[in-house]
Each structure stands twice: as C-alpha cells, then as structure tokens.
gemmi code that builds the backbone of each chain (N, CA, C; Angstrom):
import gemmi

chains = {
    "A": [
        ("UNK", (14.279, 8.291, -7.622), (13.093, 8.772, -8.301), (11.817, 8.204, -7.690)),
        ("UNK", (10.347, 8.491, -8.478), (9.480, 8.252, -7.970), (8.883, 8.399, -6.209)),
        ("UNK", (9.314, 9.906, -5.553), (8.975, 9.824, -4.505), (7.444, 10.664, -4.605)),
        ("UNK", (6.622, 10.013, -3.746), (5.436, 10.182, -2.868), (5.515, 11.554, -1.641)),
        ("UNK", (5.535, 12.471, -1.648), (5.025, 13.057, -0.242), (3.851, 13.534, 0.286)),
        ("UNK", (3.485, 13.728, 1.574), (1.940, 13.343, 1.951), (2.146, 14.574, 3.481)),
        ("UNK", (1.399, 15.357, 3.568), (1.415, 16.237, 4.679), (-0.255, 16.645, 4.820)),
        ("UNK", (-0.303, 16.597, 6.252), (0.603, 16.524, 7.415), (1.063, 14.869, 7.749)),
        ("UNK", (2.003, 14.757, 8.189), (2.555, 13.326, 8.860), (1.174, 12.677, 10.242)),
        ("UNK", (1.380, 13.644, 10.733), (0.084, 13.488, 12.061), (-0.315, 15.061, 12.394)),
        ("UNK", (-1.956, 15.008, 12.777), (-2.954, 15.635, 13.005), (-3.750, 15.118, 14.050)),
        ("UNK", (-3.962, 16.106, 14.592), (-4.905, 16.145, 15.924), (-6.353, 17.188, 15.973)),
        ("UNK", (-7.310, 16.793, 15.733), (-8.480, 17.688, 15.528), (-9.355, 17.345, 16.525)),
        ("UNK", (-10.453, 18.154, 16.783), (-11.611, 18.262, 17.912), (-12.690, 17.810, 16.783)),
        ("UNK", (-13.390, 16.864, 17.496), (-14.567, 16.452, 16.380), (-16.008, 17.411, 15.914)),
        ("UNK", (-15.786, 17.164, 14.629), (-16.784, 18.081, 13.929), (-16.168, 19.210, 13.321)),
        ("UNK", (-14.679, 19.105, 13.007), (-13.583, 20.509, 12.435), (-13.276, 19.266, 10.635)),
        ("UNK", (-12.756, 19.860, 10.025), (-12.519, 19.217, 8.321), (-10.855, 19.342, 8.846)),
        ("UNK", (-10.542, 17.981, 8.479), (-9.128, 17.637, 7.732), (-8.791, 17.745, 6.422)),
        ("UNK", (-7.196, 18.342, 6.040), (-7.154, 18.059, 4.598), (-6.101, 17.561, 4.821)),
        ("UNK", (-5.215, 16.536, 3.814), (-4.351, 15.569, 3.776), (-4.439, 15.782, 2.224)),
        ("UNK", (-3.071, 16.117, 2.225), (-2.173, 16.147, 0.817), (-1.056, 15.318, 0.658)),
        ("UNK", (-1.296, 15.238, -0.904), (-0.431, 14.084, -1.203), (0.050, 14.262, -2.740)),
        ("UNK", (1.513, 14.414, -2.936), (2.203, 14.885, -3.949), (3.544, 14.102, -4.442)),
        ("UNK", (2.786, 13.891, -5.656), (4.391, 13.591, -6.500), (5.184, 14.121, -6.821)),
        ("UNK", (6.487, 14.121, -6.477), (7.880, 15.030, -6.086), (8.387, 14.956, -7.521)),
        ("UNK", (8.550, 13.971, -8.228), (9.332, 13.935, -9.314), (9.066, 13.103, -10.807)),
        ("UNK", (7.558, 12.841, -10.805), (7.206, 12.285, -11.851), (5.619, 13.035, -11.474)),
        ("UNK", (4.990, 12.728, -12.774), (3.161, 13.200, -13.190), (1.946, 11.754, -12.806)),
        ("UNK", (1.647, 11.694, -11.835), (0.658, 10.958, -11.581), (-0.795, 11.309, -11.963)),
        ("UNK", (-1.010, 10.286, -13.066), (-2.738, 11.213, -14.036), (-3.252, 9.848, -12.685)),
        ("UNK", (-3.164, 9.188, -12.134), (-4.106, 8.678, -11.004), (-3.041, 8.282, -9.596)),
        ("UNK", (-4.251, 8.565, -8.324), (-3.194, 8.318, -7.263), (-4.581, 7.772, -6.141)),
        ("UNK", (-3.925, 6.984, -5.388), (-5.397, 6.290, -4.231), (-5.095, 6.628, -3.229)),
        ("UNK", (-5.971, 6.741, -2.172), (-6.253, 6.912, -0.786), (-6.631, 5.511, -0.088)),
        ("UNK", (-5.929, 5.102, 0.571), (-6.362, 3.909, 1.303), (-5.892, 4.482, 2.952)),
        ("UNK", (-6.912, 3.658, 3.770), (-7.044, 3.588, 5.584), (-6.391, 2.204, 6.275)),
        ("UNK", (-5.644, 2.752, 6.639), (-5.407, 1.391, 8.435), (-6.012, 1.533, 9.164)),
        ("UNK", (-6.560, 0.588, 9.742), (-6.457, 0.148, 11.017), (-5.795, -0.518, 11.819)),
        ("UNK", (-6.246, -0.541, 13.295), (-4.366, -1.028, 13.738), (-4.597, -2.246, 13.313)),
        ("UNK", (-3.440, -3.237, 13.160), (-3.664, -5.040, 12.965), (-4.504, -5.296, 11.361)),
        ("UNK", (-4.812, -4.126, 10.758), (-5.970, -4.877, 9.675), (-4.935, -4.218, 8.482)),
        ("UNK", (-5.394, -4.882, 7.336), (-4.421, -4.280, 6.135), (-4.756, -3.211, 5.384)),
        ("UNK", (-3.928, -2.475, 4.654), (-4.732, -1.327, 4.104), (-5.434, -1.608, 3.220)),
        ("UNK", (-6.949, -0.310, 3.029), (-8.060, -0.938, 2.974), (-8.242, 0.499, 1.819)),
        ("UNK", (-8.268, 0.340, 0.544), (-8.387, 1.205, -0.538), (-10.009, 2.169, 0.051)),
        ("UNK", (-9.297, 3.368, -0.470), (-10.795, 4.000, -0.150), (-11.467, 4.203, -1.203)),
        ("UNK", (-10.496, 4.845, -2.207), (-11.067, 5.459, -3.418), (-9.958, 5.997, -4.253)),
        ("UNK", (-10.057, 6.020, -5.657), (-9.169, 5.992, -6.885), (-8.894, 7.434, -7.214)),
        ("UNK", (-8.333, 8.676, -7.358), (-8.502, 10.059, -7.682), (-7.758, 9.785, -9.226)),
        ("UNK", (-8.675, 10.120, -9.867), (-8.040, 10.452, -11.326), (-7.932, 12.323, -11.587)),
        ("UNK", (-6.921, 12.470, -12.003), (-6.747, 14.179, -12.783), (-7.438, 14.319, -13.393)),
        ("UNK", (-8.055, 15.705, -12.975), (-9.008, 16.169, -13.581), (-10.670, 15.670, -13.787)),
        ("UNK", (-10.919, 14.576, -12.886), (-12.130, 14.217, -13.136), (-12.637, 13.574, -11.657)),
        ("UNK", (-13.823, 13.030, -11.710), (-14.377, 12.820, -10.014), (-13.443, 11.422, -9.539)),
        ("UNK", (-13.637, 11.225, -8.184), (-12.863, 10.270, -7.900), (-13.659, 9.446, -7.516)),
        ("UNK", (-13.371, 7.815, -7.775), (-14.028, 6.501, -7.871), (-13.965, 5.727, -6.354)),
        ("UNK", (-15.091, 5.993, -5.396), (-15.182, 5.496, -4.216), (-15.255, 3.868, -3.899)),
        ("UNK", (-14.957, 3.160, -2.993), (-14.983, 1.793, -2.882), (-16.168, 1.943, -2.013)),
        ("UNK", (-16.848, 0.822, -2.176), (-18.131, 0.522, -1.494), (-18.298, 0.615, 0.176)),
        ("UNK", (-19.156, 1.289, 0.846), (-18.759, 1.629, 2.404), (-18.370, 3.227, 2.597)),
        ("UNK", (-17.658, 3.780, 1.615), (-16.805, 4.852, 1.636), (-17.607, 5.947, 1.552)),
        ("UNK", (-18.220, 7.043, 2.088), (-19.201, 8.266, 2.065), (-18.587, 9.310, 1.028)),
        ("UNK", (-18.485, 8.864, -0.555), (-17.626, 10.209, -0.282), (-18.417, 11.469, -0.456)),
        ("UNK", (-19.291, 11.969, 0.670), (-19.436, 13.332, 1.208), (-18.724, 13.773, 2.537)),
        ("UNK", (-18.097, 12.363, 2.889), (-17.760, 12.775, 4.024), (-16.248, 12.921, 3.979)),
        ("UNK", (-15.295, 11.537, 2.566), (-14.421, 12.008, 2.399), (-14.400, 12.184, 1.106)),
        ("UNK", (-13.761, 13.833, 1.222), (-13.988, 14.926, -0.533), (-12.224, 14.613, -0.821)),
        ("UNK", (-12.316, 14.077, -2.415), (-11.190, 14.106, -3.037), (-11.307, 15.051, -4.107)),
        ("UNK", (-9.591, 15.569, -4.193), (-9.479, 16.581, -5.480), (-8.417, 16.297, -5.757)),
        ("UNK", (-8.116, 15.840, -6.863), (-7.096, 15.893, -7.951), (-6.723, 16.961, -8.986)),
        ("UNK", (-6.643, 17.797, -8.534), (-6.854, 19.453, -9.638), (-5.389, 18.921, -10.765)),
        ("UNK", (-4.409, 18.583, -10.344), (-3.012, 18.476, -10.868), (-2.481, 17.107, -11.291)),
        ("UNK", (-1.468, 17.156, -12.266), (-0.585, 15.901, -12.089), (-0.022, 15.200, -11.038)),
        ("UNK", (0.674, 16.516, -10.246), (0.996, 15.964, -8.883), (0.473, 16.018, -7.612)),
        ("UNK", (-1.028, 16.826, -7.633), (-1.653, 16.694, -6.099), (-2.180, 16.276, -5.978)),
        ("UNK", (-2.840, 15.533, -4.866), (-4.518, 14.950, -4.648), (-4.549, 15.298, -2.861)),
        ("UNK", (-5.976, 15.743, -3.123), (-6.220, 16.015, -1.218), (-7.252, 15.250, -0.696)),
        ("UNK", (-7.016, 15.362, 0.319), (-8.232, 14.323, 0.862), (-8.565, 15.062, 2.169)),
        ("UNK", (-10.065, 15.567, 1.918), (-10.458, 16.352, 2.659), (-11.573, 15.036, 3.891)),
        ("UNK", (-10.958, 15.106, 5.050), (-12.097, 14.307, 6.023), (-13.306, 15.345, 6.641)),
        ("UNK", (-14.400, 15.609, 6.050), (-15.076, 16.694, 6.744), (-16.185, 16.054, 7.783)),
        ("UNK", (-16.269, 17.104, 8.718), (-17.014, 16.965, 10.030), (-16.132, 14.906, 10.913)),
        ("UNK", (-14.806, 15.633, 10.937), (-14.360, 13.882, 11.614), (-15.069, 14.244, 12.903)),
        ("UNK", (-14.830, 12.615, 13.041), (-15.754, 11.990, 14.172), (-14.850, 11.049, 14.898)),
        ("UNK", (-14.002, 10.684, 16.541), (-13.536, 9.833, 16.445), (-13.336, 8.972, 15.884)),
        ("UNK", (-14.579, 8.228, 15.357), (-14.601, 6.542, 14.576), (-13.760, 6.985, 13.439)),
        ("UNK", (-13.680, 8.178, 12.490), (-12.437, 8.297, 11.506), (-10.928, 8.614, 11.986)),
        ("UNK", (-10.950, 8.264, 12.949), (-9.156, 7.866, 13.834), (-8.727, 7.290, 13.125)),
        ("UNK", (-7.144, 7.496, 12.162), (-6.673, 5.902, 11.633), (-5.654, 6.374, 11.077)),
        ("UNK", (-5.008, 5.726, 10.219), (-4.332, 5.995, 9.061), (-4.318, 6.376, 8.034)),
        ("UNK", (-3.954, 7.480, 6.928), (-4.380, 7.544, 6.168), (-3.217, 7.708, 5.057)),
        ("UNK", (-3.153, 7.100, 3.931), (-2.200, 6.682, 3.390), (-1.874, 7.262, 1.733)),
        ("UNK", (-1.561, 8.045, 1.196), (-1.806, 7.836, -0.636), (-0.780, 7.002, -1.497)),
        ("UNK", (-1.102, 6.795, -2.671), (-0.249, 6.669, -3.560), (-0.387, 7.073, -4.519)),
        ("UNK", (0.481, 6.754, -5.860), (0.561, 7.623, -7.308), (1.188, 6.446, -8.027)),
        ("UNK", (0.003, 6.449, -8.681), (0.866, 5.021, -10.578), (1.306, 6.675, -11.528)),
        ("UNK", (2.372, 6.550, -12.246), (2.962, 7.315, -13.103), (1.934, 7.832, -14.058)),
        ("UNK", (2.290, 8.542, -15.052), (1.182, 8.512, -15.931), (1.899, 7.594, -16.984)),
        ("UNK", (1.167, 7.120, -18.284), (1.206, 5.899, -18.931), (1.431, 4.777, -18.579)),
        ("UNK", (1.791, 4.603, -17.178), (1.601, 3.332, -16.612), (0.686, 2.336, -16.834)),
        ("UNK", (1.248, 0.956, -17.404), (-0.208, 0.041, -17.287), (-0.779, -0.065, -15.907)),
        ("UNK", (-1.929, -0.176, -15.728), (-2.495, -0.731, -14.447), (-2.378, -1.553, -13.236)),
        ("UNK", (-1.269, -2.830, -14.031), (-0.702, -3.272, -12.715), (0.993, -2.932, -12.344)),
        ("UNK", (1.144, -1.673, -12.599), (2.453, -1.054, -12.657), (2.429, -0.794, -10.965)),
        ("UNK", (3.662, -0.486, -10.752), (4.149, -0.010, -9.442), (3.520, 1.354, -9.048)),
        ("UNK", (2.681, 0.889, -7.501), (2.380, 2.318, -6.859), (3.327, 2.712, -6.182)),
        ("UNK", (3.490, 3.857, -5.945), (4.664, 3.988, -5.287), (3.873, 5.401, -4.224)),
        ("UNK", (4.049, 5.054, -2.814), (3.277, 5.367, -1.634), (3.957, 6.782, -0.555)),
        ("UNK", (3.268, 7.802, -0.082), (3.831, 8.559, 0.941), (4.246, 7.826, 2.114)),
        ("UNK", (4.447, 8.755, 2.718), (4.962, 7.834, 4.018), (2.876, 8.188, 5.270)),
        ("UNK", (2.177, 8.303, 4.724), (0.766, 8.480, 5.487), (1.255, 9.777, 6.498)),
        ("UNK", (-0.592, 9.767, 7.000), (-1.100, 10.951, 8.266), (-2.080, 10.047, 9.019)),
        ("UNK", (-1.113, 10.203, 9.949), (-1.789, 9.670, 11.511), (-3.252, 10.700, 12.438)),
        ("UNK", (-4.127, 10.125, 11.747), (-5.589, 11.332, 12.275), (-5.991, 11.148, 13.417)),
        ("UNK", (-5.946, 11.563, 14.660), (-6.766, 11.074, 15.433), (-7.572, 12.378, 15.931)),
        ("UNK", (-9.020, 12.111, 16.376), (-9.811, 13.327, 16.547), (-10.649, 12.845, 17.972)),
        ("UNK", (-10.365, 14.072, 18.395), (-10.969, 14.199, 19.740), (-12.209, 13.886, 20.269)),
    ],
    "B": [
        ("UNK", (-9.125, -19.186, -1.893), (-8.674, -18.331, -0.965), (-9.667, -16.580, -1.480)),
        ("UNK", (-10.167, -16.110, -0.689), (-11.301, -14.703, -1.212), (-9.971, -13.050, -0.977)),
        ("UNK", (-9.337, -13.801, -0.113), (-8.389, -12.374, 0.559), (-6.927, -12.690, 0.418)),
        ("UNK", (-6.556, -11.939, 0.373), (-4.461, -11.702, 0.457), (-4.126, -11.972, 1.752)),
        ("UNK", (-3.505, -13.291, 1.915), (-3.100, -13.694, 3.238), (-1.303, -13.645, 3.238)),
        ("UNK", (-0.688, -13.381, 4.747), (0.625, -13.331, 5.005), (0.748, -14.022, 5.918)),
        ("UNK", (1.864, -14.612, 5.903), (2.085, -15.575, 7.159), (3.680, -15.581, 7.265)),
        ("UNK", (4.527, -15.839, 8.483), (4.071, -15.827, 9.724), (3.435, -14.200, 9.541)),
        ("UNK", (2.926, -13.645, 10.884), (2.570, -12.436, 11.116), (3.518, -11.740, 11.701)),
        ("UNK", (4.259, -12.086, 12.449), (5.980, -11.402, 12.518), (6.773, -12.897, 13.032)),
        ("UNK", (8.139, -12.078, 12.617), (9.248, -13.200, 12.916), (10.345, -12.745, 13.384)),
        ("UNK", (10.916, -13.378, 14.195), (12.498, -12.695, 14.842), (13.249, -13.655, 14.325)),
        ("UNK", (14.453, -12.976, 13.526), (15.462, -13.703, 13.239), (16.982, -13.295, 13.645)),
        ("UNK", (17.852, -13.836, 13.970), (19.474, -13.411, 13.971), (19.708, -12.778, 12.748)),
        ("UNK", (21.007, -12.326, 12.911), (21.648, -11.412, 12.226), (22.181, -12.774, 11.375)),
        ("UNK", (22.632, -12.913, 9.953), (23.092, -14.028, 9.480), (21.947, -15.139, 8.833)),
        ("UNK", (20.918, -15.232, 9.534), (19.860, -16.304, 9.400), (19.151, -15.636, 7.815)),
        ("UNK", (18.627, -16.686, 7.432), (18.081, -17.102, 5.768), (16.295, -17.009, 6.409)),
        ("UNK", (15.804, -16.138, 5.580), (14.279, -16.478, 6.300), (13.324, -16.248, 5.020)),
        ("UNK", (12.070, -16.592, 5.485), (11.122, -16.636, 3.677), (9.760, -16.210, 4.648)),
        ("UNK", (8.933, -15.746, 3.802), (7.064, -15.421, 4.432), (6.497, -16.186, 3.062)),
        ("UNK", (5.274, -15.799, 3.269), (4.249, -16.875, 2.408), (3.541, -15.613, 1.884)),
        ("UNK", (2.717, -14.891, 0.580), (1.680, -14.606, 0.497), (1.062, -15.350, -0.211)),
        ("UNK", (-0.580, -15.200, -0.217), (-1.224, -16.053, -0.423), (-2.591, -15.353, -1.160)),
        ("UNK", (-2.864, -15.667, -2.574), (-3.885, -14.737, -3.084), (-4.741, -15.179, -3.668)),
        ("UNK", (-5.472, -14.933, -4.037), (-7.047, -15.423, -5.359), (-6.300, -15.586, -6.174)),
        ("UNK", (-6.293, -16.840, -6.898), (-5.724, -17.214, -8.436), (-6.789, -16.688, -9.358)),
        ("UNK", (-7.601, -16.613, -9.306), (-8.976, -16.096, -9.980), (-8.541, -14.625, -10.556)),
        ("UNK", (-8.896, -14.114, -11.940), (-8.362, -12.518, -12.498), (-7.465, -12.253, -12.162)),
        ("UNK", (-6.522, -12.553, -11.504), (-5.153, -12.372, -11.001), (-4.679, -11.250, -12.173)),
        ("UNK", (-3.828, -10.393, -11.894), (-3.186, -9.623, -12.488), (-2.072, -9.445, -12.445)),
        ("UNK", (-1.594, -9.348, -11.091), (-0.159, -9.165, -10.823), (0.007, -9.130, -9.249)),
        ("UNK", (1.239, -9.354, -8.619), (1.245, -9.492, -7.307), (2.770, -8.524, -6.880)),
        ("UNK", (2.399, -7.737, -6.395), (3.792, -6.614, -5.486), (3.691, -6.968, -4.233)),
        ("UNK", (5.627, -6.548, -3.957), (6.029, -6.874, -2.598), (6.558, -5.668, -2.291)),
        ("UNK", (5.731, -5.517, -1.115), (6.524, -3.703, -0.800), (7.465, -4.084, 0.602)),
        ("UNK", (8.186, -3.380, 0.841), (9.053, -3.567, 2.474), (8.608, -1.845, 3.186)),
        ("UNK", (8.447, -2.024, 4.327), (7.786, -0.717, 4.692), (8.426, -0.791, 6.074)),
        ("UNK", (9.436, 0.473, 6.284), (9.854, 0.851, 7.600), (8.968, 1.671, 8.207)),
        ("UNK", (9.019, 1.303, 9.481), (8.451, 2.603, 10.604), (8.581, 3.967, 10.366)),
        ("UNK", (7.659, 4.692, 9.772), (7.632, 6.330, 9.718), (8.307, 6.346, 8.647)),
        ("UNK", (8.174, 5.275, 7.496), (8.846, 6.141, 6.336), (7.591, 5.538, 5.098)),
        ("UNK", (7.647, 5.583, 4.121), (6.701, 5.471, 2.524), (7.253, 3.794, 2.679)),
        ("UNK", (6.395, 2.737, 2.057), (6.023, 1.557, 1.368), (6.667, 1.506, 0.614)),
        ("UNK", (7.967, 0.784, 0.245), (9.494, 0.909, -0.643), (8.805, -0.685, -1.479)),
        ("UNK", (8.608, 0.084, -2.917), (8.290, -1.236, -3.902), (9.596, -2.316, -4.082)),
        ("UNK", (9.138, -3.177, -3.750), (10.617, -4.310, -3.950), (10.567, -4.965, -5.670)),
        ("UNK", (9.080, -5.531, -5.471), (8.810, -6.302, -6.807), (7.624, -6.172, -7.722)),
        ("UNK", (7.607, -6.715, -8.850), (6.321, -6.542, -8.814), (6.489, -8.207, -9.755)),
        ("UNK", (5.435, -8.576, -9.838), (5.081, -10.303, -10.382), (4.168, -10.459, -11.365)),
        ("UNK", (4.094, -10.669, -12.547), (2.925, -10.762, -13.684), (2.741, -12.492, -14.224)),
        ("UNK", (3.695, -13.275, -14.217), (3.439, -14.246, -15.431), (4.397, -15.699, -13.778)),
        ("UNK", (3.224, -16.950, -13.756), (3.485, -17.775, -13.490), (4.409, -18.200, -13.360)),
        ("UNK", (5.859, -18.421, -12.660), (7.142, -19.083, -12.308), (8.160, -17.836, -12.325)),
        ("UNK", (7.360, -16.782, -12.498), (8.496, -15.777, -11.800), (9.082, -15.389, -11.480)),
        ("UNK", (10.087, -15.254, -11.262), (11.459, -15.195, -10.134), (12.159, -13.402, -10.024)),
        ("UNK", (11.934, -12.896, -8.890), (12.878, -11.707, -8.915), (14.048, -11.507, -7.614)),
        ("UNK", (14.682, -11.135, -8.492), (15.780, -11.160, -7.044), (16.326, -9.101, -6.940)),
        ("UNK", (16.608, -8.569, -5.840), (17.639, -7.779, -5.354), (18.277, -7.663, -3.972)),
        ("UNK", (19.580, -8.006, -4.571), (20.308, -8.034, -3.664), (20.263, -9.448, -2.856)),
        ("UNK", (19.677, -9.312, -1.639), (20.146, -10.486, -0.866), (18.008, -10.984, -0.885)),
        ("UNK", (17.639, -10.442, -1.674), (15.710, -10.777, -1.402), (15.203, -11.184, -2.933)),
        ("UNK", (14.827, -12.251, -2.615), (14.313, -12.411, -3.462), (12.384, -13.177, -4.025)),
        ("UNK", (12.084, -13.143, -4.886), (10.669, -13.471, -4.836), (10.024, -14.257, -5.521)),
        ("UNK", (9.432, -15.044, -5.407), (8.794, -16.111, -6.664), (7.607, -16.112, -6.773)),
        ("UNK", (6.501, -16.592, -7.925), (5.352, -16.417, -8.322), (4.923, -17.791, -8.627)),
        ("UNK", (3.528, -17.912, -8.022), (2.781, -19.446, -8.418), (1.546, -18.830, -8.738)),
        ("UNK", (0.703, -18.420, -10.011), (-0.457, -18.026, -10.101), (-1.234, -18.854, -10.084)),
        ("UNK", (-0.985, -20.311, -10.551), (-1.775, -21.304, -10.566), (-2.744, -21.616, -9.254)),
        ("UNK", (-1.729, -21.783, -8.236), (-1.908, -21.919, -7.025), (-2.268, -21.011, -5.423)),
        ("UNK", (-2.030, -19.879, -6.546), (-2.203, -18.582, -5.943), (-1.136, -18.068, -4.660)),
        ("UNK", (0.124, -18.400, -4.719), (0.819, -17.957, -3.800), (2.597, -17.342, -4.048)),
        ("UNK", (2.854, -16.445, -3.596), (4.044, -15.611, -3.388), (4.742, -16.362, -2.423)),
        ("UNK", (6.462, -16.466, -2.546), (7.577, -16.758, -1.903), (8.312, -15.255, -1.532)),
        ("UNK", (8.459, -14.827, -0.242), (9.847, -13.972, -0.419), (10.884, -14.031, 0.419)),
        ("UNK", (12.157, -14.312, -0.093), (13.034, -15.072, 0.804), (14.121, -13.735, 1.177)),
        ("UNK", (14.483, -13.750, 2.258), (15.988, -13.284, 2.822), (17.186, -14.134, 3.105)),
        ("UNK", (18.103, -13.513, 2.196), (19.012, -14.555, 2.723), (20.051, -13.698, 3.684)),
        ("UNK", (20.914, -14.124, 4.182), (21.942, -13.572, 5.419), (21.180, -12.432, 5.881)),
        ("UNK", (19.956, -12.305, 6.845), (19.283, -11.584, 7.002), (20.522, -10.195, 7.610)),
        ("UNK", (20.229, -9.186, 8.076), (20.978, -7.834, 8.341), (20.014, -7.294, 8.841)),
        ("UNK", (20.409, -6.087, 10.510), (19.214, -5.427, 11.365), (18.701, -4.852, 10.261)),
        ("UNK", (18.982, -3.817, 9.467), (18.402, -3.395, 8.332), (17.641, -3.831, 7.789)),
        ("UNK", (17.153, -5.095, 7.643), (16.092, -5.697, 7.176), (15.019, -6.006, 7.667)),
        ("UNK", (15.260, -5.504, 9.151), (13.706, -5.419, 9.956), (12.515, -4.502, 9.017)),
        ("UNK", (11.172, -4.860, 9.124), (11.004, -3.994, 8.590), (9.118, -5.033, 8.326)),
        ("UNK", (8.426, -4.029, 8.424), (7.321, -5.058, 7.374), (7.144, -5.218, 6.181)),
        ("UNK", (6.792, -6.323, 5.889), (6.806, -6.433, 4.293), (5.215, -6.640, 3.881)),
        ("UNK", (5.003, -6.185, 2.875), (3.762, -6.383, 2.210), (3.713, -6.790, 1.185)),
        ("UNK", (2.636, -7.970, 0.962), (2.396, -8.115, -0.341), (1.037, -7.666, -1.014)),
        ("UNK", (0.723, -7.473, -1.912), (-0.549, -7.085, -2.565), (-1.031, -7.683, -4.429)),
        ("UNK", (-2.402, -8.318, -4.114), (-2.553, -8.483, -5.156), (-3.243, -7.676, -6.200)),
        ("UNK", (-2.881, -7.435, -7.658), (-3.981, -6.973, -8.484), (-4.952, -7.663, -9.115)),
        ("UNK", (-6.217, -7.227, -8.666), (-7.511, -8.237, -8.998), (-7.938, -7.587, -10.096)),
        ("UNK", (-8.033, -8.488, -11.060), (-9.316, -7.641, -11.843), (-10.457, -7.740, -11.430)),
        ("UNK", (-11.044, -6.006, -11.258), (-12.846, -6.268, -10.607), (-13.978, -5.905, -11.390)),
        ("UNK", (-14.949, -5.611, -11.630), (-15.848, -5.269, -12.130), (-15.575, -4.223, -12.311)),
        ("UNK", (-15.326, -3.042, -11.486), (-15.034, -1.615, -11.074), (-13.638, -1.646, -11.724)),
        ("UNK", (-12.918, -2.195, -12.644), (-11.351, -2.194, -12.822), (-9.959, -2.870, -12.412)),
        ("UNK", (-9.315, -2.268, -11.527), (-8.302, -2.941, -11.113), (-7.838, -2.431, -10.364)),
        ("UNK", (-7.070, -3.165, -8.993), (-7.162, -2.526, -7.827), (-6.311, -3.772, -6.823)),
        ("UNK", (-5.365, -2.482, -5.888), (-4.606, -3.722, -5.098), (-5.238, -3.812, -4.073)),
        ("UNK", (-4.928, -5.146, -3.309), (-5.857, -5.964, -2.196), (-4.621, -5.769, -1.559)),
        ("UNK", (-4.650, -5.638, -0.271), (-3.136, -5.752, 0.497), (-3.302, -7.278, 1.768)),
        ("UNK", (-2.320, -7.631, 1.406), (-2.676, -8.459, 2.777), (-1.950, -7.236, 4.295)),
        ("UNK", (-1.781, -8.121, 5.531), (-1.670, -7.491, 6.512), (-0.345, -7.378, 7.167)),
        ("UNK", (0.658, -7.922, 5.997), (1.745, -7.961, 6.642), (2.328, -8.778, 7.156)),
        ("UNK", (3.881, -9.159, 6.732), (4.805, -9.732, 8.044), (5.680, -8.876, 8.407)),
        ("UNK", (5.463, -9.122, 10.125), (6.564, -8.034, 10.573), (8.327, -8.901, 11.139)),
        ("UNK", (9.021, -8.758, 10.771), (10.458, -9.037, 10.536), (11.229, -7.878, 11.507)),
        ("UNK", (11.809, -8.884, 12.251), (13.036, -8.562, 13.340), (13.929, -9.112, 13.059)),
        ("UNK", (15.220, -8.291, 12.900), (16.274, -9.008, 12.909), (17.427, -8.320, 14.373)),
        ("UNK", (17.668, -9.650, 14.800), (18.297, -9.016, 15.971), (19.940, -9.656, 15.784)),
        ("UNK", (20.733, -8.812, 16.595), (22.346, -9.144, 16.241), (22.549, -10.089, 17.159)),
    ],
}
model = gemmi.Model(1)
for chain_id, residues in chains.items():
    chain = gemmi.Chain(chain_id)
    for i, (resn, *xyz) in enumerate(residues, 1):
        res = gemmi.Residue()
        res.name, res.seqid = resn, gemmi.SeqId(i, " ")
        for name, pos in zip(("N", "CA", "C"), xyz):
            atom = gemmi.Atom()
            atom.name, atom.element = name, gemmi.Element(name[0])
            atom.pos, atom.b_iso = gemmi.Position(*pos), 0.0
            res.add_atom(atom)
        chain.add_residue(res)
    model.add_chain(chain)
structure = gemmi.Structure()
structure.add_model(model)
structure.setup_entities()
C-alpha cells in the first residue's frame, strides 16, 4: 500500500518551453502532497506544500510563478516548471501524507523526474 | 546544530558486517524524526518514523533509536546483505512558524559488497 507515482521519470526540454510533472497517489487520498528539488550532493530541499483544493504554500526563494502547482484531486498534484531555464536542471521529487494523517505522519514519496533543459 | 546532518557520507561494508550512521538534528520544536532507505531509480521506502525520546524501532535486521534531548538518530544494520546497499535518509520534523515540515539531511550512501 501507500504507493506514490510521479511521471515523467526524465525529461528533456529546450529552454523557454513549460514542464509538467505529475504526481499521484495509487492507492490511498492525499488531501496534502510536497514538491521538493535535488541537487547533485545537496539534500532535498522542500519547495512548496500543495493542499486539495486550495493554493499551494511556497518555501521562501521559490517563484511560484515560475513553479505553478495544482492539486485539483485527492490523488493528483502537478507541477508545472514554466519558461525552464537551464539553472532549473535538477531533480524533482513529490510526496503525499494520507488524508487524516497527523502532521508528523509518514510521507510516502514517487520515485522523482530528472529535468534537464537545454 | 541549525541543519539535519548524516555521517559517514557513504560507507563500504562486507557482506555479513554490522554497520550504524549518525543523524543529527535541532533538538529545538523537534517533532519527529524519519528514516527513509532510497534505492537508485526507485521512490524513498519509509523505514521509521521517531516521536518520543529513547525510542527504539526495529525491522528486520535495521534498526533505529531516538535521543531528542541531544538531538541525534542511531540506525544500525546488522549482518549487512548486497540488498542493503542503498541510501538512507533521515529527516527531521520542525515545527516552523509556517507549520511543519521535513528538513532532510543529505544522506548516507551504503555499499555492501560480497
């Protein structure tokens, strides 16, 4: 139980084209799920919180005009990278807490999308 | 300590060998501390998760201990197995102003060779 899936795995874009990166809970209702980035050697680095049905909660640094989250569902959230730019090369990772989960409950993570842009 | 530290940063061990990493976190709002194991090209596999001072979780041959006081995570392998290569992560939950939210440290990466 509790699987994460996340497509595409890896993407290759020409800079100045929009990425979308989806990320879905297979077998339980996630009312919140996060987006966090790698870099190589550095740890993952939360971007921003997507709650269902409502706007999503950016971490400080994070543009989000540049990255658009949507949570329309229990089980989707996308993460749109628009106009990438090399420097957004990286990792990109989601996860999903259950719904009624307390807060420091188990995330449970896709396997990420490898972005790199031309 | 301000950040989630891991140590060693990778380790090679035999097949058979007993091995442990360190995490290391803000005792400060502490909330809770997870240990994920994460293979190459696959999802962040939750091992544990840690809430209350002297802690102890075990599966299987891994197991994990909790010092909130002091702010630091134990996670041990015992009769390590190639299968257990793998990185492991730990992460803390901080309480922040903004809510609550995991900090990840950077990983130990774990070889086990036959």
């Amino acid at each position: 139980g509790a699987v994460v899936s996340q497509h595409p795995s890896r993407v290759i874009c020409k800079s100045g084209t929009s990425v979308k990166i989806e990320c879905r809970s297979l077998d339980f209702q996630a009312t919140t799920m996060f987006w966090y980035r790698q870099f190589p050697k550095q740890s993952l680095m939360l971007m921003a919180t997507s709650n269902e049905g409502s706007k999503a909660t950016y971490e400080q640094g994070v543009e989000k005009d540049k990255f658009l989250i949507n949570h329309a569902s229990l089980t989707l959230s996308t993460l749109t990278v628009t106009s990438a730019h090399p420097e957004d090369s990286s990792f990109y990772i989601c996860s999903a807490r259950e719904a009624l989960a307390d807060l420091w409950e188990t995330q449970y993570f896709g396997p990420g999308t490898r972005l790199l842009v031309l | 300590i301000l950040n989630v530290e891991q140590s060693p940063q990778s380790l090679h061990v035999q097949e058979g060998d007993s091995t442990n990493f360190t995490c290391s976190f803000p005792s400060s709002n502490f909330y809770a501390l997870h240990w994920y194991r994460w293979e190459t090209a696959k999802s962040p596999e939750a091992l544990f998760v840690m809430t209350l001072n002297g802690d102890e979780k075990k599966k299987g041959r891994i197991s994990a201990t909790l010092n909130t006081k002091e702010g630091y995570s134990y996670l041990y392998i015992k009769g390590s197995q190639p299968e257990d290569s793998a990185t492991y992560l730990c992460a803390s939950n901080i309480l922040t102003g903004g809510g609550n939210k995991l900090t990840f440290g950077t990983g130990t990466q774990l070889k086990v060779e036959l």
